[in-house]
KOLGU-4560 file (N, C-alpha, C; in nm, 3 decimals, padded with zeros to 5 digits):
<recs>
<n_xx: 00.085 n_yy: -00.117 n_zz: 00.000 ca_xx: 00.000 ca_yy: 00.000 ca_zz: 00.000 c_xx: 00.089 c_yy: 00.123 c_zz: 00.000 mol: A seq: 1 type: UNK>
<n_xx: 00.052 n_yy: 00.182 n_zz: -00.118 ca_xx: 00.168 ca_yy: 00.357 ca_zz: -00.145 c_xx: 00.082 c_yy: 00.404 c_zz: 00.013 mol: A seq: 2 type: UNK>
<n_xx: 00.200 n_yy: 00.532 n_zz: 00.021 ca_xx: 00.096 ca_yy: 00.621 ca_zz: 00.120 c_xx: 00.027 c_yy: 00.718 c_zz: 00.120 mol: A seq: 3 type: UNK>
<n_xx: -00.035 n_yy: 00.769 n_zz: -00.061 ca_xx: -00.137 ca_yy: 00.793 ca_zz: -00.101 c_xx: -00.278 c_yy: 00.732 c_zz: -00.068 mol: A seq: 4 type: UNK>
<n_xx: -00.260 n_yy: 00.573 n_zz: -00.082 ca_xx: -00.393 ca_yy: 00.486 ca_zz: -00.076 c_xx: -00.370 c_yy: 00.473 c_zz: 00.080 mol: A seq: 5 type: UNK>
<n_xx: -00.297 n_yy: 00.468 n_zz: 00.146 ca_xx: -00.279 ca_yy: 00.469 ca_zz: 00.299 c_xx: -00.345 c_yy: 00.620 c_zz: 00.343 mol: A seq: 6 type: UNK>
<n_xx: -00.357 n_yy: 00.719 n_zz: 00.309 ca_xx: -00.426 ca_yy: 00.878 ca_zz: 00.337 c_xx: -00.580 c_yy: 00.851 c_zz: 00.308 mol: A seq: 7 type: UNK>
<n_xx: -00.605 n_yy: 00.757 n_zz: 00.151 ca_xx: -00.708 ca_yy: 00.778 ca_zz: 00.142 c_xx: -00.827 c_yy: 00.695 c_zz: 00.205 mol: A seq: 8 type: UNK>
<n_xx: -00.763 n_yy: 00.567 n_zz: 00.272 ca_xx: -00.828 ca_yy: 00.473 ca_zz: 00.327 c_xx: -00.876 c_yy: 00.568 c_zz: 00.463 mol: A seq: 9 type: UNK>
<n_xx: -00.748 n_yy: 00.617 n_zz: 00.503 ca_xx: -00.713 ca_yy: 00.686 ca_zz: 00.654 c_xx: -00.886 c_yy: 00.782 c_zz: 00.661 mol: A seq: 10 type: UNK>
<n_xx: -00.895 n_yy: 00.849 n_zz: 00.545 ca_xx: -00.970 ca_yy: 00.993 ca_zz: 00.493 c_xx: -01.084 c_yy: 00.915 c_zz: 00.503 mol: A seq: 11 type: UNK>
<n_xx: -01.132 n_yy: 00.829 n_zz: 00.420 ca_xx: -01.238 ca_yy: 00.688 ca_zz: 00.428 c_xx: -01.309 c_yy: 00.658 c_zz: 00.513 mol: A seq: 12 type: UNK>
<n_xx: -01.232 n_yy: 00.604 n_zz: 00.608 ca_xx: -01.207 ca_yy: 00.551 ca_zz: 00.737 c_xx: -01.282 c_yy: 00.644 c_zz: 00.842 mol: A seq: 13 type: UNK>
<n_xx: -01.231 n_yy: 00.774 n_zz: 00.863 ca_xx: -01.256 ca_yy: 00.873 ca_zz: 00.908 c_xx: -01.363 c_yy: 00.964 c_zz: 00.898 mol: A seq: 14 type: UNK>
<n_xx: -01.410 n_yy: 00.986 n_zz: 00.746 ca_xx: -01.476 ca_yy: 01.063 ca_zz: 00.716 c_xx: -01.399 c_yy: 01.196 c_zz: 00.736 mol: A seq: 15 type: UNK>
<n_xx: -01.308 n_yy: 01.221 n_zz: 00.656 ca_xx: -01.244 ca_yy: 01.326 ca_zz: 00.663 c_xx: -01.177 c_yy: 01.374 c_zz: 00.516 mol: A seq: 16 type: UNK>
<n_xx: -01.119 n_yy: 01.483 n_zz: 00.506 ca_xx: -01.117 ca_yy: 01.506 ca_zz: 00.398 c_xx: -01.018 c_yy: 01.445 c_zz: 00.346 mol: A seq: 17 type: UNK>
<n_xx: -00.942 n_yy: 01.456 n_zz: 00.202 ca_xx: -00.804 ca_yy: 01.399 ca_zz: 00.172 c_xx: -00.661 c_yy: 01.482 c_zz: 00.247 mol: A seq: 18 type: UNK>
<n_xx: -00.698 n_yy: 01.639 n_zz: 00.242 ca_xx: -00.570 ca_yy: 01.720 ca_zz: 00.297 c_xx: -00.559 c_yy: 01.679 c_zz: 00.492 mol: A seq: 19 type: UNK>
<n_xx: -00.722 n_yy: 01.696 n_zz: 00.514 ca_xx: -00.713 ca_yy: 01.640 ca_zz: 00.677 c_xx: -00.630 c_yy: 01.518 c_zz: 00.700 mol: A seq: 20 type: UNK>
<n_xx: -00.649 n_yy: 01.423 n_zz: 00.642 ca_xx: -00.625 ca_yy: 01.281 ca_zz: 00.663 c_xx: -00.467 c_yy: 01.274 c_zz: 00.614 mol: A seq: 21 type: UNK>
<n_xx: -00.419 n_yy: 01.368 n_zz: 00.526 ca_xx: -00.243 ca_yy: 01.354 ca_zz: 00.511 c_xx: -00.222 c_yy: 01.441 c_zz: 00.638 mol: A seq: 22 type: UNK>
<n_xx: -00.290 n_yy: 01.518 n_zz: 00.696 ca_xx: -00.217 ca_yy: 01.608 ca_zz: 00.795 c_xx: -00.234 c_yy: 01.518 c_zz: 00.949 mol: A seq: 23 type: UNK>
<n_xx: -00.330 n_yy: 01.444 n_zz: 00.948 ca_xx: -00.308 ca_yy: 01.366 ca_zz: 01.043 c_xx: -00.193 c_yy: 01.245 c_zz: 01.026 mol: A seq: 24 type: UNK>
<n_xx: -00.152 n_yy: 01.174 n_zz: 00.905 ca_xx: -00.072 ca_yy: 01.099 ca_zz: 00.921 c_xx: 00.024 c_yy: 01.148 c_zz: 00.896 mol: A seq: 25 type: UNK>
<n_xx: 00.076 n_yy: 01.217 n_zz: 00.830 ca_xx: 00.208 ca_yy: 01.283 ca_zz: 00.878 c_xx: 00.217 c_yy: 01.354 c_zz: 01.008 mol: A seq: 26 type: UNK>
<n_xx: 00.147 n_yy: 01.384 n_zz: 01.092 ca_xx: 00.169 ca_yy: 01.376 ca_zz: 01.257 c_xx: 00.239 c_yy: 01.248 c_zz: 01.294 mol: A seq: 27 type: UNK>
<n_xx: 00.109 n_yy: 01.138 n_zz: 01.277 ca_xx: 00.161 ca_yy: 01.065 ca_zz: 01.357 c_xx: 00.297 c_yy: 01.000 c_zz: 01.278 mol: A seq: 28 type: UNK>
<n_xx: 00.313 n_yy: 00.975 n_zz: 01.167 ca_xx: 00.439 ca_yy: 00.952 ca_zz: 01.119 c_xx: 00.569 c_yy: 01.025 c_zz: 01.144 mol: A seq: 29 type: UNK>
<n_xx: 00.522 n_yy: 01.171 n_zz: 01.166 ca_xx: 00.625 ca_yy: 01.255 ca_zz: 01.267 c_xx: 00.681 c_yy: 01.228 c_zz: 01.409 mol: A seq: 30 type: UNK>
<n_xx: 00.584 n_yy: 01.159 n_zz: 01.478 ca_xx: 00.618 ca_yy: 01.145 ca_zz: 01.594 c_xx: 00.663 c_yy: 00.971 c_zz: 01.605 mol: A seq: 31 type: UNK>
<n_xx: 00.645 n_yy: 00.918 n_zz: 01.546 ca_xx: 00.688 ca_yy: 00.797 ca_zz: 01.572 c_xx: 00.867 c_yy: 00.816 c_zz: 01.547 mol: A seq: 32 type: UNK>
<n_xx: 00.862 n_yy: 00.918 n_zz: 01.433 ca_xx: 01.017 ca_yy: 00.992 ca_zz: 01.402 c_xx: 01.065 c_yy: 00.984 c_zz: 01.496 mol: A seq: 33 type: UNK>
<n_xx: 01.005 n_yy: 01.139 n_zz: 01.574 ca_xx: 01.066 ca_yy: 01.170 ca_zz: 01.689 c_xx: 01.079 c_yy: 01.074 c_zz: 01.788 mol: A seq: 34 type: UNK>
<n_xx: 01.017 n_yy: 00.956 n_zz: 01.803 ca_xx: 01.021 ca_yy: 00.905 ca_zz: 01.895 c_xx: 01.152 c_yy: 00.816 c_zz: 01.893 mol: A seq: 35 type: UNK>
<n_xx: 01.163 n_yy: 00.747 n_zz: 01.753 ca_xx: 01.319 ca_yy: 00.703 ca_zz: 01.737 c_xx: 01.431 c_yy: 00.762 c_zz: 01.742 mol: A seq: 36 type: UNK>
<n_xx: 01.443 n_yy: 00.902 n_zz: 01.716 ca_xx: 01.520 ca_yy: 01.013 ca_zz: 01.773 c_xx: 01.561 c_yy: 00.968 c_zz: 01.896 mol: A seq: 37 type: UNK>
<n_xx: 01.452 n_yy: 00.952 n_zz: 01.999 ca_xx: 01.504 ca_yy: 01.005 ca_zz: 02.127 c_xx: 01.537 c_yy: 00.896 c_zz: 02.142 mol: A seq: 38 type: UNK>
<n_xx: 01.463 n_yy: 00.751 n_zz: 02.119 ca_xx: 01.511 ca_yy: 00.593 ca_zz: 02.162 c_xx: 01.691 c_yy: 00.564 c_zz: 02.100 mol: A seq: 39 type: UNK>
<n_xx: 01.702 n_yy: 00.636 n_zz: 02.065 ca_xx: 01.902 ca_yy: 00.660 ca_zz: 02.024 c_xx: 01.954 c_yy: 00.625 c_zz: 02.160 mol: A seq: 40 type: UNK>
<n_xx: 01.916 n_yy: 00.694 n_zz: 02.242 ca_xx: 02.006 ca_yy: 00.665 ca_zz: 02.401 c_xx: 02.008 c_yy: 00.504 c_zz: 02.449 mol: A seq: 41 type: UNK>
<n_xx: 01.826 n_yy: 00.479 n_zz: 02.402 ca_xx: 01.838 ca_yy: 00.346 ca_zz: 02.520 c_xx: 01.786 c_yy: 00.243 c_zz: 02.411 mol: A seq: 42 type: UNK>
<n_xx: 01.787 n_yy: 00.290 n_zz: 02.251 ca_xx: 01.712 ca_yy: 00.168 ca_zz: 02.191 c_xx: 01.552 c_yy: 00.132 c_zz: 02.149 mol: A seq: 43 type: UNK>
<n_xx: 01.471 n_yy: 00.178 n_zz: 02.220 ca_xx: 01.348 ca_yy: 00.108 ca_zz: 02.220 c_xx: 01.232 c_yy: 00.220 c_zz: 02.229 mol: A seq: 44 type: UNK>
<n_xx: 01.151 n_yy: 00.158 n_zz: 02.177 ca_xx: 01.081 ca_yy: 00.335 ca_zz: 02.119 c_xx: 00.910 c_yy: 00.255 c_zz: 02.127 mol: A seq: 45 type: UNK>
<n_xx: 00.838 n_yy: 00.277 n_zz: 02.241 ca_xx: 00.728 ca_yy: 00.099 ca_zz: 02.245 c_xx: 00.623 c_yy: 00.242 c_zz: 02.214 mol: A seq: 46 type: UNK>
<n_xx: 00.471 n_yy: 00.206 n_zz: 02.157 ca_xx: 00.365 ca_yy: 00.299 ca_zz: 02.125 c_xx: 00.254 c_yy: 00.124 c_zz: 02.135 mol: A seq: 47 type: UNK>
<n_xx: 00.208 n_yy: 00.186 n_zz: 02.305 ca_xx: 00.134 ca_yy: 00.115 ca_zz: 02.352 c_xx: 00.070 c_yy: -00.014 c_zz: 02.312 mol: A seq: 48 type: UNK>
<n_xx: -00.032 n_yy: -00.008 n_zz: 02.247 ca_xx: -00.084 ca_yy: -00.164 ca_zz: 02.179 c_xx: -00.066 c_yy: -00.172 c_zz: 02.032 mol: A seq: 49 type: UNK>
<n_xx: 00.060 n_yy: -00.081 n_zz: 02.002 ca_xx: 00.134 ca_yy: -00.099 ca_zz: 01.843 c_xx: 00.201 c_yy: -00.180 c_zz: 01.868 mol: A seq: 50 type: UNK>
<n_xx: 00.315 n_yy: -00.159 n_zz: 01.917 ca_xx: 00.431 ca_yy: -00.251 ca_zz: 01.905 c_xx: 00.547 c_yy: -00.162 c_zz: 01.961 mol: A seq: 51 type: UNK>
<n_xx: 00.681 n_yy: -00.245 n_zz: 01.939 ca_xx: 00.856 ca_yy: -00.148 ca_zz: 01.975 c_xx: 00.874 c_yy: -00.166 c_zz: 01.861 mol: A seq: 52 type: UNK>
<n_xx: 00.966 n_yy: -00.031 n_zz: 01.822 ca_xx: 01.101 ca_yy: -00.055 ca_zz: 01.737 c_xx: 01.205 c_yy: -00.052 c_zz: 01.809 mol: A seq: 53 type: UNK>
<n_xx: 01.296 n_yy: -00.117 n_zz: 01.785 ca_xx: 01.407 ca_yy: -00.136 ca_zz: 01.887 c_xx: 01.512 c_yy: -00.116 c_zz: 01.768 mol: A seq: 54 type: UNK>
<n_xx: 01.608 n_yy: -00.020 n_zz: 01.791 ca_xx: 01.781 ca_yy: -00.012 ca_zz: 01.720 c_xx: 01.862 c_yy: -00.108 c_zz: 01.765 mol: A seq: 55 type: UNK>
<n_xx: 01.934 n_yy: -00.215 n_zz: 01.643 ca_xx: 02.003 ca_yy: -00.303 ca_zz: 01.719 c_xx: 02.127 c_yy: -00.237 c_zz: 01.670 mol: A seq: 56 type: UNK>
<n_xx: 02.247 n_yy: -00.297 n_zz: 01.708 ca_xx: 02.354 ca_yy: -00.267 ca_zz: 01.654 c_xx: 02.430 c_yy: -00.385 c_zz: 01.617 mol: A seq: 57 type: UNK>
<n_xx: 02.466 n_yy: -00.356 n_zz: 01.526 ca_xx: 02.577 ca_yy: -00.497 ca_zz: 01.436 c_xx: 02.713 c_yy: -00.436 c_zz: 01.430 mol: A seq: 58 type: UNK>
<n_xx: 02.799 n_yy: -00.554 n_zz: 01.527 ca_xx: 02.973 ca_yy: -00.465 ca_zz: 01.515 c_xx: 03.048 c_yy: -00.499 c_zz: 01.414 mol: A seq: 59 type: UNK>
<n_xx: 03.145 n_yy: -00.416 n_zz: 01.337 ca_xx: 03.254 ca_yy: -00.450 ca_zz: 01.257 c_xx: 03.240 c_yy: -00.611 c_zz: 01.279 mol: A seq: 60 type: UNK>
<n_xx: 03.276 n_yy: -00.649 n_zz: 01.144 ca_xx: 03.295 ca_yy: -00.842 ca_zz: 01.156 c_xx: 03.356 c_yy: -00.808 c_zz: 00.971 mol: A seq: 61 type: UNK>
<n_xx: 03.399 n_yy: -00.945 n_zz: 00.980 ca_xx: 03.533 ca_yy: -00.963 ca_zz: 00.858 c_xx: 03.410 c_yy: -01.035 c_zz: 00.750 mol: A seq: 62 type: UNK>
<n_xx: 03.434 n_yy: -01.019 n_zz: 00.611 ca_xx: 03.301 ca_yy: -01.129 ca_zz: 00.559 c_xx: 03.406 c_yy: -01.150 c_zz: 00.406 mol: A seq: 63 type: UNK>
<n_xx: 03.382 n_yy: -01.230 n_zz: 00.347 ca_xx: 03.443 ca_yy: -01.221 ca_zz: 00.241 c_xx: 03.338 c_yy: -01.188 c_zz: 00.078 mol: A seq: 64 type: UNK>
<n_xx: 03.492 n_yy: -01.120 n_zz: 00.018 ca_xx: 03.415 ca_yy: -01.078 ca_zz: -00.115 c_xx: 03.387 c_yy: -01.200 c_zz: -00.159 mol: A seq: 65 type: UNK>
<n_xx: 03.292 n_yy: -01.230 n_zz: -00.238 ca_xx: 03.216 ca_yy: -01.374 ca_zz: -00.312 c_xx: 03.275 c_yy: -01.415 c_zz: -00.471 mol: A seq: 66 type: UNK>
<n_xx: 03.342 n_yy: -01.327 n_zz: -00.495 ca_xx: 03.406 ca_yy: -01.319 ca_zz: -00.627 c_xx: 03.544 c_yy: -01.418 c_zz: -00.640 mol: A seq: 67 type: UNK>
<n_xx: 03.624 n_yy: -01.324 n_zz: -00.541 ca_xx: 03.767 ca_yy: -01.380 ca_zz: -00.555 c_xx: 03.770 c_yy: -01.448 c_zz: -00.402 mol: A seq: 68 type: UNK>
<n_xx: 03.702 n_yy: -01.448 n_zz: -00.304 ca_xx: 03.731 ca_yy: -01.499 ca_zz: -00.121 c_xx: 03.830 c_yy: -01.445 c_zz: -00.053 mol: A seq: 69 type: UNK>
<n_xx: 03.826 n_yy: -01.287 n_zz: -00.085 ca_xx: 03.948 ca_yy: -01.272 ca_zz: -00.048 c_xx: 03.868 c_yy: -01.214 c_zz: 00.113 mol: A seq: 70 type: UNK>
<n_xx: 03.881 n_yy: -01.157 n_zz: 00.208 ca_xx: 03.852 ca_yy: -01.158 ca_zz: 00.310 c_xx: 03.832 c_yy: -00.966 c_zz: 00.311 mol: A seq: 71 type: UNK>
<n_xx: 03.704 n_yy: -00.938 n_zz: 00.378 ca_xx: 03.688 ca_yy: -00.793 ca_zz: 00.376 c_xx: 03.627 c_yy: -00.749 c_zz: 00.524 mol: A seq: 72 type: UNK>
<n_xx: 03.669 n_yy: -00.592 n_zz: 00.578 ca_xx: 03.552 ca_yy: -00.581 ca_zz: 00.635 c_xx: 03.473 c_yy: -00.466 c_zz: 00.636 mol: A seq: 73 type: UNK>
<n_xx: 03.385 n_yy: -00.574 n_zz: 00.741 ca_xx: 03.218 ca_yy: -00.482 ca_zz: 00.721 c_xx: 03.203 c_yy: -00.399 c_zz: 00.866 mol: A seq: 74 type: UNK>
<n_xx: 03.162 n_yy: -00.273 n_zz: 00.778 ca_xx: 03.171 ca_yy: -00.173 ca_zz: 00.913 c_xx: 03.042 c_yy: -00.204 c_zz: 01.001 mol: A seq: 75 type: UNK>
<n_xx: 03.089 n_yy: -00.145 n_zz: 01.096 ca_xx: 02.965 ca_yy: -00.167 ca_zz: 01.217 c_xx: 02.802 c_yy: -00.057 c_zz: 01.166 mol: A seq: 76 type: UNK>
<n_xx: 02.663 n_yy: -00.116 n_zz: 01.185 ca_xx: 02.557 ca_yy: -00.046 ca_zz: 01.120 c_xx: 02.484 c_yy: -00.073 c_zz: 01.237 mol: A seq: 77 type: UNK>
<n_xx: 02.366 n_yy: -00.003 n_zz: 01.251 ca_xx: 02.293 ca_yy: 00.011 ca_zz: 01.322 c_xx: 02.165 c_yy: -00.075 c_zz: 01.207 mol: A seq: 78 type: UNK>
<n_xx: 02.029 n_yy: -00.125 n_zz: 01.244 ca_xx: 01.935 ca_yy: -00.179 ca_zz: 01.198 c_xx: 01.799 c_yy: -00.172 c_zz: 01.294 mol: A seq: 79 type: UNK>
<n_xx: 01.666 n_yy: -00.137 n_zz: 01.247 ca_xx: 01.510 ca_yy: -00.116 ca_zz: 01.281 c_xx: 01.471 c_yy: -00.218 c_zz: 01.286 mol: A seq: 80 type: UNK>
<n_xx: 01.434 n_yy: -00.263 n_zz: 01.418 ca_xx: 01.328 ca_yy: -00.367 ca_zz: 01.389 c_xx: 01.233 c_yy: -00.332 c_zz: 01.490 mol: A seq: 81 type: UNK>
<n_xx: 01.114 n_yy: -00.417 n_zz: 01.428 ca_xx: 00.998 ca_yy: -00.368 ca_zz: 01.468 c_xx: 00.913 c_yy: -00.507 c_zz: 01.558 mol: A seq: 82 type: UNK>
<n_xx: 00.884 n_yy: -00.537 n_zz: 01.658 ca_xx: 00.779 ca_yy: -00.657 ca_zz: 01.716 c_xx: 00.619 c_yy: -00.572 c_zz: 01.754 mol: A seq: 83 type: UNK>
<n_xx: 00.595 n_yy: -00.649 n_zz: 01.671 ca_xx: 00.375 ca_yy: -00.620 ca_zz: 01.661 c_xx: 00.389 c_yy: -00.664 c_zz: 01.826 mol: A seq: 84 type: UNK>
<n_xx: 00.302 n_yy: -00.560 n_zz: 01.850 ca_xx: 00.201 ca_yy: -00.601 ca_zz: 02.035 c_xx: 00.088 c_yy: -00.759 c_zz: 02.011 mol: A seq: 85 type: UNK>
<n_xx: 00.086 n_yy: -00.793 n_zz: 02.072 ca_xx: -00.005 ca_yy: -00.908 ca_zz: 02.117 c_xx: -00.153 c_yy: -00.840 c_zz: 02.023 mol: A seq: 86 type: UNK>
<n_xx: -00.137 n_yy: -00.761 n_zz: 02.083 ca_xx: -00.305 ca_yy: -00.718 ca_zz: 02.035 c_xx: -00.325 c_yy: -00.692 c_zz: 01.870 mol: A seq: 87 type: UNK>
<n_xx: -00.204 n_yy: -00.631 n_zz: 01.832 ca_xx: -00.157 ca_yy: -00.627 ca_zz: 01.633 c_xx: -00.219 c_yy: -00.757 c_zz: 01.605 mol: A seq: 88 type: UNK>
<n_xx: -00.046 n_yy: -00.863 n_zz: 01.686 ca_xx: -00.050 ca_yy: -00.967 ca_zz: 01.635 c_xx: -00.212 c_yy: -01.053 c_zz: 01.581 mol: A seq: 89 type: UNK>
<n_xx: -00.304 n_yy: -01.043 n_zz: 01.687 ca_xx: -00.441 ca_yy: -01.102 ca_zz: 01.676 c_xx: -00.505 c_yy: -01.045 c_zz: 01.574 mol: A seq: 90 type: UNK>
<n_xx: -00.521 n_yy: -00.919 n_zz: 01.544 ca_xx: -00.568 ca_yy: -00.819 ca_zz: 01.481 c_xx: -00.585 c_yy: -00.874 c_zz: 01.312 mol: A seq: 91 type: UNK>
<n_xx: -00.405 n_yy: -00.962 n_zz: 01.307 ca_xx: -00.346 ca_yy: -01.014 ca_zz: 01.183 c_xx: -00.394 c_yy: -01.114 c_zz: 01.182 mol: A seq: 92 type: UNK>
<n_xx: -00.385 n_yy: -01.211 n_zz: 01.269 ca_xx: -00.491 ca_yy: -01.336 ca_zz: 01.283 c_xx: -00.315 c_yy: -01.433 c_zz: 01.282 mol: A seq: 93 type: UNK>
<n_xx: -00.192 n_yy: -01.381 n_zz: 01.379 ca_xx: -00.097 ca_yy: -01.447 ca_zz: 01.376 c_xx: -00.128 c_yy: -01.498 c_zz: 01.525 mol: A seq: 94 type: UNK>
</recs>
């Protein structure tokens, strides 16, 4: 789903207009922002019966190129992940 048809379901949904319904989800898409912003310190960023995103971190490790095997490395990255709440999960029918 683009997040055109995600506004207009939202607008749908709502009974609201199309400009209302982008201005509400770009709020809340703003703040979920901000909220990973601040979860930088400790990681974990939870929005009640949504779910966490949690920042993991992956350290420097050696991997090899696939071409020739010669041995390389891979810098350390940070990665998003996300666990659905209990209540999502059902929602999905997982």
């Amino acid at each position: 789903m683009s997040k055109a048809e995600f506004i207009a379901h939202v607008a749908q949904a709502g009974d609201l207009t199309n400009a209302e319904a982008k201005r509400m989800v770009e709020l809340v898409f703003g703040e979920i922002e901000n909220g990973l912003k601040r979860a930088r310190k400790d990681g974990k960023y939870t929005i009640g019966t949504f779910g966490t995103f949690t920042i993991s971190k992956r350290p420097t490790r050696t991997g090899r190129n696939p071409r020739t095997g010669e041995p390389i490395q891979i810098k350390a990255s940070k990665s998003l992940r996300f666990r659905p709440s209990s209540t999502l999960k059902d929602a999905a029918g997982c």
